[in-house]
C-alpha positions in Angstrom: 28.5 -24.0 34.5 30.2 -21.7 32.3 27.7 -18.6 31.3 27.2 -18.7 27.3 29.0 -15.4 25.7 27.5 -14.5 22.6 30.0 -13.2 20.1 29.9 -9.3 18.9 29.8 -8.8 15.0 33.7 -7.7 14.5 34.4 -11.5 17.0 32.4 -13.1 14.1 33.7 -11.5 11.2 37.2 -12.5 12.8 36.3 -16.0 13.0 35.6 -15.7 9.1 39.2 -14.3 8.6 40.8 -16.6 10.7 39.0 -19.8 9.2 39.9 -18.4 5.6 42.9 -17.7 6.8 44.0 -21.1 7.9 42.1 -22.4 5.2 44.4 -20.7 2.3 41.3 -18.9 0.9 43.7 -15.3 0.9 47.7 -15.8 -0.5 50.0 -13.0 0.2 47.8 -10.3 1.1 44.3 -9.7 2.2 41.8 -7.5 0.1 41.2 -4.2 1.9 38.6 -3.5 4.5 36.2 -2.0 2.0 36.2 -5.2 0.3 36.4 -7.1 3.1 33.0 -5.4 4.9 31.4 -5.9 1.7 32.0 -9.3 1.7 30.9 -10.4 4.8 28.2 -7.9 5.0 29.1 -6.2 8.0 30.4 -2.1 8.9 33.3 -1.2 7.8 34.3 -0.8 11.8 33.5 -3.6 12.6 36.1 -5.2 10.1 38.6 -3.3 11.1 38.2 -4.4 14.7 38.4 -8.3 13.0 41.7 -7.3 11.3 42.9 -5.5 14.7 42.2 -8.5 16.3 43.9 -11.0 14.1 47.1 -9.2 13.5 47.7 -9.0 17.1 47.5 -13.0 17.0 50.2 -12.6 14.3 47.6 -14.5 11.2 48.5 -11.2 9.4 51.0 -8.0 9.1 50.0 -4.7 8.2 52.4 -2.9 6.1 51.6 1.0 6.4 48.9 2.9 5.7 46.8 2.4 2.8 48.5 -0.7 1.5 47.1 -4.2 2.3 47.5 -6.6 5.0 50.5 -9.3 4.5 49.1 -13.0 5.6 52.1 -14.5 8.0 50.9 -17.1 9.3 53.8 -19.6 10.3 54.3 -22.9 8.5 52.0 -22.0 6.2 52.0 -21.4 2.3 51.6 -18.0 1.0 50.3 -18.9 -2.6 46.7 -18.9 -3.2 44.4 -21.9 -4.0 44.2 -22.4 -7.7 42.6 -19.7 -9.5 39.5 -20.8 -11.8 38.7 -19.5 -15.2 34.8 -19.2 -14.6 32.6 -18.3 -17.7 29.5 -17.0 -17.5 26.8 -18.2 -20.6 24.4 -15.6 -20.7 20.8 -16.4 -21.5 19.7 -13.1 -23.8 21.5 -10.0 -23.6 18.9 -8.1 -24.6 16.6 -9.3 -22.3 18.2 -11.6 -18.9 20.9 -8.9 -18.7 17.8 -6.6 -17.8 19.5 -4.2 -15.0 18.8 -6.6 -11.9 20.9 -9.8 -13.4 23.3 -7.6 -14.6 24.1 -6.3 -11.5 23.9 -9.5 -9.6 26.5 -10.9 -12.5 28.5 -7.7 -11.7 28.5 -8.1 -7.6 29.9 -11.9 -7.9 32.5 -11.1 -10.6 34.2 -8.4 -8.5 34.1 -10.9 -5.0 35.2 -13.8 -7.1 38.1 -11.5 -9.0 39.2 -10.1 -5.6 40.5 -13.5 -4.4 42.0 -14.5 -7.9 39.2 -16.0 -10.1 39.0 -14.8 -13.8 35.5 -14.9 -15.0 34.3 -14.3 -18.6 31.3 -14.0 -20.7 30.8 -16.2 -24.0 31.2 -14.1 -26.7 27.5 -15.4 -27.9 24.2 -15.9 -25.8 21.8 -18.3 -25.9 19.7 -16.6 -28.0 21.9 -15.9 -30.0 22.4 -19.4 -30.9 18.4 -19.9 -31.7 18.5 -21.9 -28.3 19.6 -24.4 -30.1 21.6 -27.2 -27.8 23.9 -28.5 -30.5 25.1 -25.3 -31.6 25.7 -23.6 -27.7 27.6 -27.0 -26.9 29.6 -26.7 -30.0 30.4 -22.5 -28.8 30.8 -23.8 -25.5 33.8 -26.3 -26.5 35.6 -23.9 -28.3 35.4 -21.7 -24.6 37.2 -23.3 -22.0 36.5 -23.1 -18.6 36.8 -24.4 -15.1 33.7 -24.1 -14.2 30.6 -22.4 -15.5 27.7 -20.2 -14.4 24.8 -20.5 -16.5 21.9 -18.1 -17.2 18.3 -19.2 -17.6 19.3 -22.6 -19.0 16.7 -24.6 -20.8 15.9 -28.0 -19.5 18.0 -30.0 -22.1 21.1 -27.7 -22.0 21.8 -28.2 -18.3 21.5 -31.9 -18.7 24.3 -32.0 -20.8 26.1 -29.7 -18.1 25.2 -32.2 -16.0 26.9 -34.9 -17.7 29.9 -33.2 -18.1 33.0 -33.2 -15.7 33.3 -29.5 -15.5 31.6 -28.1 -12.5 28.4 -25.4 -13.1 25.9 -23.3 -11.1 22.7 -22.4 -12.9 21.4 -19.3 -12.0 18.1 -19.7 -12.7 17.0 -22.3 -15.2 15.3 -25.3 -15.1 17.4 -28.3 -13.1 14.7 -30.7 -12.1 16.1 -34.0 -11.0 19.5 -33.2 -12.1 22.9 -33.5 -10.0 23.7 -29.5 -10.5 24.0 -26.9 -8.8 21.4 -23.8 -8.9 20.3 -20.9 -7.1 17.6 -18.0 -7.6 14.4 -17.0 -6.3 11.9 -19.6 -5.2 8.4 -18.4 -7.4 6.1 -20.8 -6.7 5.2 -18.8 -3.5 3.9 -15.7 -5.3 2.9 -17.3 -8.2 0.5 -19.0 -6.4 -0.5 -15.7 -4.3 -1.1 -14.1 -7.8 -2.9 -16.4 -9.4 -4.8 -17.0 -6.4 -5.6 -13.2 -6.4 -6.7 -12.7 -9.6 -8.8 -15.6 -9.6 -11.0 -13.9 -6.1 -11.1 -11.1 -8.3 -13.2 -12.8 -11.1 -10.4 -13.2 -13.9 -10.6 -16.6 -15.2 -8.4 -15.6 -18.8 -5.7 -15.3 -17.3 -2.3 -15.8 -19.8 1.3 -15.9 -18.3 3.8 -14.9 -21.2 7.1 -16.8 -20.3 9.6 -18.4 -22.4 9.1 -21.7 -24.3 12.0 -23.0 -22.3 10.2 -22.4 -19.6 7.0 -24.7 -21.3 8.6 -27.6 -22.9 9.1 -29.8 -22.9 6.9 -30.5 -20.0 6.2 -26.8 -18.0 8.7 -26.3 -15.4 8.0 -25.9 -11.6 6.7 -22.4 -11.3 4.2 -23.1 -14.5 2.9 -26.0 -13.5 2.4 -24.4 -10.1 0.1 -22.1 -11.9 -1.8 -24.6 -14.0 -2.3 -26.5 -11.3 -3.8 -23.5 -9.5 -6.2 -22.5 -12.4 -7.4 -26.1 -12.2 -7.9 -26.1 -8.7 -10.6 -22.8 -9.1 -12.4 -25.0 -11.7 -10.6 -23.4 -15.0 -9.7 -25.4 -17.4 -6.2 -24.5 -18.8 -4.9 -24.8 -22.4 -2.7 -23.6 -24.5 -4.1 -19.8 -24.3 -3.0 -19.9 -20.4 0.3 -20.9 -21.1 1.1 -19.9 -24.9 4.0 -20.6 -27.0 5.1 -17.5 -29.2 8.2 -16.4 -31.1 10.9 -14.6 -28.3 11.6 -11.4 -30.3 9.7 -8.0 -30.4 7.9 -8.7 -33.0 6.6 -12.2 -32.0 5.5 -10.8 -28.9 3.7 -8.1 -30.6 1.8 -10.7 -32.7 1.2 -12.8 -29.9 -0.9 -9.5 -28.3 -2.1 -8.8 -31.4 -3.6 -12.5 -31.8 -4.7 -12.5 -27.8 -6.4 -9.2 -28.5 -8.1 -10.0 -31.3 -10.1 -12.9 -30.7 -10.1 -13.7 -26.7 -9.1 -10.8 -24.7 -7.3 -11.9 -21.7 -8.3 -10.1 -18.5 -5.1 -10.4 -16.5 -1.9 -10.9 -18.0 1.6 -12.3 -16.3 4.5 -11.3 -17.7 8.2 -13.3 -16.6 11.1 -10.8 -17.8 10.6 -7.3 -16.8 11.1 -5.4 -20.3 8.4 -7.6 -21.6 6.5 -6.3 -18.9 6.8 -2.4 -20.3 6.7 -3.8 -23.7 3.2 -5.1 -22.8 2.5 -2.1 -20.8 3.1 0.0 -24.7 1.0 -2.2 -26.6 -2.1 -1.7 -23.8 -1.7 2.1 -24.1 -1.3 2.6 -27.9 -4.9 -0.1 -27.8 -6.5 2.5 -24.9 -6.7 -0.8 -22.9 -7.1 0.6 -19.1 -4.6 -1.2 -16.8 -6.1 -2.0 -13.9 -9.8 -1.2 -15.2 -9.9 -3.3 -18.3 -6.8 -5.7 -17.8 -4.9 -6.5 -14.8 -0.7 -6.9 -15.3 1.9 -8.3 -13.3 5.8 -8.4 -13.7 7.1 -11.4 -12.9 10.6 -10.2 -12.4 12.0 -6.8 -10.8 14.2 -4.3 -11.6 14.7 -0.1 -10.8 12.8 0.8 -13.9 9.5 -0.5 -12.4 9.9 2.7 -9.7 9.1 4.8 -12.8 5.7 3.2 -13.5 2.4 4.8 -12.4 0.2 3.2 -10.9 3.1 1.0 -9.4 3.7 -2.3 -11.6 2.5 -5.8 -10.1 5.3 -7.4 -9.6 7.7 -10.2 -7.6 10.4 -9.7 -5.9 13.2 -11.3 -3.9 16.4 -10.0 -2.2 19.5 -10.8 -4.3 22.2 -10.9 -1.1 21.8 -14.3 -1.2 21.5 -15.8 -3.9 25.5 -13.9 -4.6 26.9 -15.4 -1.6 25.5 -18.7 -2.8 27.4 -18.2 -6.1 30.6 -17.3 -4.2 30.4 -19.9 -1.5 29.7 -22.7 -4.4 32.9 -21.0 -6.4 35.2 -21.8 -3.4 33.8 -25.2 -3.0 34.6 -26.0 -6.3 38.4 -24.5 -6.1 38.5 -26.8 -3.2 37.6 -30.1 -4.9 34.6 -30.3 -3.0 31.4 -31.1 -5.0 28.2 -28.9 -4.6 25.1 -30.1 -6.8 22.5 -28.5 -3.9 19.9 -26.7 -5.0 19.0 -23.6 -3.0 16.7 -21.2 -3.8 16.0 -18.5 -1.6 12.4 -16.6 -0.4 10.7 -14.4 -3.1 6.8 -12.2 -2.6 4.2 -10.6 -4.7 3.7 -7.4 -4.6 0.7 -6.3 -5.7 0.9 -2.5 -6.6 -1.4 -0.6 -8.3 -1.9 -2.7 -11.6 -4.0 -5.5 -10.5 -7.9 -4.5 -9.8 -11.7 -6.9 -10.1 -12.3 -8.0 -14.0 -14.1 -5.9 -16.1 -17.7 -7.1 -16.4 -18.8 -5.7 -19.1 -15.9 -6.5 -21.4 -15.9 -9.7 -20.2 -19.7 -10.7 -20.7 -19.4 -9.1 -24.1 -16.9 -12.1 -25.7 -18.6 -15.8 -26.0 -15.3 -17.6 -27.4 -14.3 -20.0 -25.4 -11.0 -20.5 -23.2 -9.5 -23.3 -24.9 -9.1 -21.2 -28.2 -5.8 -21.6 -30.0 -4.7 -18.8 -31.5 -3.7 -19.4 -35.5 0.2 -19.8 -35.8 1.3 -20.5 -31.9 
């Protein structure tokens, strides 16, 4: 029996090349090692030891220093598979183009431009259509693309995607039971770890402030998953849990304002991390003590939360992934090769320093029910 050889990183990373490679994924030339490394997530060494190792199978020809590799493999064709015009619908630029999906959007523009791909933003978001399906189709139609990536798509916008020829990936949004493709963190995890938390704390007014897309018109996945948790400890959840409010500044401002007023909530979660600080303003101009009177979390992540003391509550996931996902889906798609999988990769709650026991006192002091509706939502 032969002994079993395991392969060293730069054997693997050749293997990649020389798939690709046959494969037609590179024309003419190959991108350079940087790119290359980046790609595949290995060293830069260990790449060039891959390209040292194909080019002496003749796959590829280098053609001095600093230029890039010529592919020369024989009886094969040089050009490139057909290059796709991707565009990208954002979801809010203001607020989903926060600094952690912008630079996710970033990453996979530059590794689907270095092998050929165009991709594009709409010249409009979804908000700035009023989320209103008729009028993004009608936007969408006058943009033409080969396939799209969509941001944070509401329920009845990616079912029309998914009755349309024209492959897309949501990133994000809401895809349950439909043939399309999506990616992002998995939530229901942590959401479940936070609510759970909170609740052996003693909060039982708790409020997660998350976009109406996100509520109707049935509550997706990771809400129901916290419903369903707050009924499971005995609370009865309502509309005060799970509230529907106006998605600018100022309706989330009169939202607090309302929640304030009459019911004070004793934890707070909060999808869409500049929400989060926006929250985090409103509790210090009130002199509302975060952890001591009100517990917060983030439901999101981004660089800005470093800044916070005590650290925010928050979730968080690794983004590596979820852009190789992208990628790999793109270069099905230029293949002819249908991909409608959803896969949705490992995210944690971190609970930092702004999640602490409910306030007693405060909390004994208001009689009002749960089930209050605030006037107006």
């Amino acid at each position: 029996m032969q002994p079993i050889r395991t392969l060293s990183v730069s054997e693997q990373a050749a293997e990649h090349l020389r798939k690709g490679l046959y494969e037609g994924r590179w024309g003419g030339t190959l991108p350079g090692v940087v790119q290359l490394a980046a790609e595949m997530d290995v060293a830069v060494r260990s790449m060039r030891a891959a390209l040292r190792q194909i080019e002496a199978e003749g796959l590829i020809k280098g053609r001095g220093a600093g230029r890039s590799r010529e592919v020369s493999i024989p009886g094969k064709s040089k050009s490139p598979l057909r290059n796709l015009r991707i565009g990208v619908l954002p979801h809010d630029i203001s607020i989903s183009h926060e600094e952690k999906t912008e630079q996710v959007l970033l990453r996979v523009k530059y590794k689907l431009e270095s092998v050929g791909h165009t991709v594009f933003s709409t010249r409009r978001s979804q908000a700035e259509l009023q989320h209103d399906p008729k009028r993004i189709i009608r936007h969408l139609k006058e943009t033409p693309a080969d396939a799209w990536i969509v941001i944070s798509g509401s329920a009845v916008l990616l079912e029309w995607f998914a009755s349309q020829a024209v492959p897309v990936m949501a990133l994000y949004g809401r895809t349950d039971g439909l043939r399309i493709a999506r990616t992002g963190p998995d939530k229901v995890p942590p959401f479940v770890s936070a609510t759970r938390e909170l609740i052996a704390l003693g909060h039982r007014r708790i409020v997660l402030i998350t976009a109406r897309a996100r509520i109707k018109p049935v509550p997706g996945n990771v809400e129901q998953a916290f419903l369903d948790e707050l009924a499971a400890h005995g609370i009865a959840a309502s509309n005060y849990n799970l509230p529907e409010w106006e998605e600018t500044p100022i309706g989330l401002r009169s939202l607090l304002d309302k929640l304030f007023k009459l019911t004070p909530p004793t934890a707070l979660i909060v999808e869409e991390t500049p929400r989060a600080i926006a929250v985090l303003g409103f509790l210090a101009e009130r002199g509302i003590k975060v952890p001591g009177e009100v517990s917060l979390i983030s439901a999101d992540y981004d660089n800005s939360l470093a800044w916070c003391q005590p650290p925010l509550a928050h979730m968080q996931w690794d983004d590596n992934p979820i852009i190789r996902r992208i990628v790999r889906w793109c270069d099905a798609v230029c293949r002819g090769k249908p991909d409608h999988k959803t896969i949705n990769f490992p995210a944690v709650f971190i609970r930092g320093g702004t999640v602490g026991p409910v306030a007693l006192a405060r909390d004994a002091a208001s009689s009002r029910p749960v089930d209050w509706k605030p006037p107006g939502l």
